[in-house]
C-alpha positions in Angstrom: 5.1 -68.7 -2.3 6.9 -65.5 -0.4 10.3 -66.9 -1.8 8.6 -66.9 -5.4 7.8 -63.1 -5.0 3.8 -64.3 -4.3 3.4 -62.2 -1.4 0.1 -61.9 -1.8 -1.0 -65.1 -2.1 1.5 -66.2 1.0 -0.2 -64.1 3.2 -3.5 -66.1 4.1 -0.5 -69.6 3.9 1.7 -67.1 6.7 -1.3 -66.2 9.1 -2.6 -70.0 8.9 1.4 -70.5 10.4 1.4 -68.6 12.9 -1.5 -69.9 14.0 -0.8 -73.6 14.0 2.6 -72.4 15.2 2.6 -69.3 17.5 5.9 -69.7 18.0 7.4 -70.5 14.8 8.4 -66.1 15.0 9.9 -66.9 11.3 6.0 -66.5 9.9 5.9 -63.7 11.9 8.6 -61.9 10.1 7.8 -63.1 6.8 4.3 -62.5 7.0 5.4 -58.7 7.8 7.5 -58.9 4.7 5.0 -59.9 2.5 2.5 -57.5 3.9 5.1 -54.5 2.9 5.1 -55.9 -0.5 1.5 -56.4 -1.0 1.2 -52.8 -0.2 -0.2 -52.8 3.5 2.8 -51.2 5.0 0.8 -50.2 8.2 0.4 -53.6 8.8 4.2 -54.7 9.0 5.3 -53.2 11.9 2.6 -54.8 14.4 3.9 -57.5 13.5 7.5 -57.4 14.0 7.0 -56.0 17.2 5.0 -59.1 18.1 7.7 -61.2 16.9 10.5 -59.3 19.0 7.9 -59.8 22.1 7.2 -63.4 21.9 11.1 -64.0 21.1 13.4 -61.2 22.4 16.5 -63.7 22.3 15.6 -65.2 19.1 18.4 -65.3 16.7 17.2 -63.7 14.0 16.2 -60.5 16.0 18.2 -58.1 13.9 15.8 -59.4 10.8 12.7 -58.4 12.9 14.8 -54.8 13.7 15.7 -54.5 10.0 12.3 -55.0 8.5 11.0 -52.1 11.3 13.9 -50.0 10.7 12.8 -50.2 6.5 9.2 -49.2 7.4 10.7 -46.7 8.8 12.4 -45.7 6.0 9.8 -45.7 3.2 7.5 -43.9 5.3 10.5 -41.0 5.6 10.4 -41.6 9.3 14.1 -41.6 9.1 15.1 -40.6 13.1 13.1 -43.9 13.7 14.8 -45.9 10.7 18.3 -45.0 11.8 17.2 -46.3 15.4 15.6 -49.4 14.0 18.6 -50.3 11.8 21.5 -49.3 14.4 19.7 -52.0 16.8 19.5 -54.2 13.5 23.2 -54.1 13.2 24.1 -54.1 16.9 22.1 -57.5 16.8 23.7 -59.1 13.7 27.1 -57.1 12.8 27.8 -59.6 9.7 24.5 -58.5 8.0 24.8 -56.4 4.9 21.2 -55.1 5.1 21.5 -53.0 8.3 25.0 -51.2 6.8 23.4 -50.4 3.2 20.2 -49.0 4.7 22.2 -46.7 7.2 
C-alpha cells in the first residue's frame, strides 16, 4: 500500500510490522514516511530515531538520517536539516536524496 501512494491506509499494515517484527527497522522507516504523508509530521521523527537505536549499523541508516533531516526541513528547522542530511550523505555518499536536499 505505501508503494501505491496509500499511506494512510499502510499505516495500521506498518505498526502491525513492527510489531510481529521489532526488528524488521525497514517498517520503522516506512511507517515514518507514511506518517509525513498522512499529515502527522510530529510523529515521523520518533520513529526514525527508534529505528537508528535499535539498528545503528543497519545499512540503510542514511534513509533513517534522510527522512529526519526532511522533517527538518518542512518544519524550517533548517540548522537541524543540514545536520540530519550531512550525516545522511556521510552514511550513503551514492544517494541523490541527501545532495538535492542540501
Amino acid at each position: 500500500m505505501r508503494w501505491q501512494g496509500r499511506c494512510e491506509e499502510a499505516i495500521l499494515e506498518l505498526e502491525t510490522a513492527f510489531e510481529l517484527n521489532p526488528n524488521w527497522l525497514n517498517s520503522l522507516d516506512q511507517l515514518a514516511w507514511c506518517k509525513l504523508m498522512a499529515g502527522s509530521i510530529d510523529e515521523a521523527i520518533p520513529l526514525e530515531e527508534r529505528a537508528i537505536r535499535l539498528g545503528p549499523r543497519d545499512p540503510f541508516i542514511g534513509n533513517f538520517y534522510s527522512r529526519i533531516g526532511l522533517v527538518h526541513l518542512l518544519q524550517s528547522h533548517l540548522d537541524d536539516a543540514i545536520l540530519w542530511h550531512e550525516r545522511a550523505r556521510s552514511a550513503n555518499p551514492a544517494s541523490y536524496f541527501p545532495h538535492a536536499r542540501l
